[in-house]
C-alpha positions in Angstrom: 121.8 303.1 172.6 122.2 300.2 174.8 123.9 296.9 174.3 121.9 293.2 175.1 124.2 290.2 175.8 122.0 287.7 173.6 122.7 284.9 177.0 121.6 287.4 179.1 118.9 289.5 177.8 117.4 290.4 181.0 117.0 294.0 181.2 119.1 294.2 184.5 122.3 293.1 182.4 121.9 295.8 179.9 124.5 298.5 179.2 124.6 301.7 178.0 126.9 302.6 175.1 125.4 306.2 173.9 123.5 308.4 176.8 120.2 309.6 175.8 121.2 313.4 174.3 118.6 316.3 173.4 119.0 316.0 170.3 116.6 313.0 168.2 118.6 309.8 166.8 117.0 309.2 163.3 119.4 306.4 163.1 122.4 304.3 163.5 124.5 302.0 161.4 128.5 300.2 162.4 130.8 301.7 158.9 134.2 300.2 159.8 133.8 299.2 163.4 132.6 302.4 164.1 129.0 303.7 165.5 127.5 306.5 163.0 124.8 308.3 164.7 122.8 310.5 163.0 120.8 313.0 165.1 118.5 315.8 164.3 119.1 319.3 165.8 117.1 322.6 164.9 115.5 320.8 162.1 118.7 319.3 160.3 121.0 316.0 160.4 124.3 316.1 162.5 126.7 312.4 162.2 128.6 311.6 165.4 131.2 309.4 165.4 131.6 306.6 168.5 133.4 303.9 169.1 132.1 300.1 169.6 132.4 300.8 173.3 130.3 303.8 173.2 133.3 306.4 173.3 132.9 309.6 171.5 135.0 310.0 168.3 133.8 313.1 167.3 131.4 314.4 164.7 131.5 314.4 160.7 131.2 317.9 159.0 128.0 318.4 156.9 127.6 321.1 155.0 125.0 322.9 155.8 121.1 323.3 154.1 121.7 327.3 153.9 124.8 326.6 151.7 123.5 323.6 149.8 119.8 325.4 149.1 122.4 328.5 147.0 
């Protein structure tokens, strides 16, 4: 994820909040001033938490599709 300054959209003034990661972003949304990130690994959704400033808060606890699928 990057962040554009709207007066300075020039791509040499962009800035990286979230590094690229092996894992696929599916998508992204701001829930209480916070980044939510959902990624797919080994075919199922992980959420990780980061700040506005692209600092890593951690990652929300799904359960998982074996459990669900019982």
């Amino acid at each position: 994820m990057i962040a554009v300054d709207t007066r300075h959209p020039e791509p040499a003034a962009w800035g990286e909040l979230v590094p690229q990661a092996v894992d696929v972003i599916e998508g992204s949304q701001i829930v209480h001033n916070t980044f939510v990130i959902r990624y797919l690994h080994d075919a199922s959704s992980h959420l990780r938490l980061y700040a506005l400033d692209g600092k890593p808060l951690g990652e929300v606890a799904l359960p998982t599709s074996a459990r669900s699928c019982r």
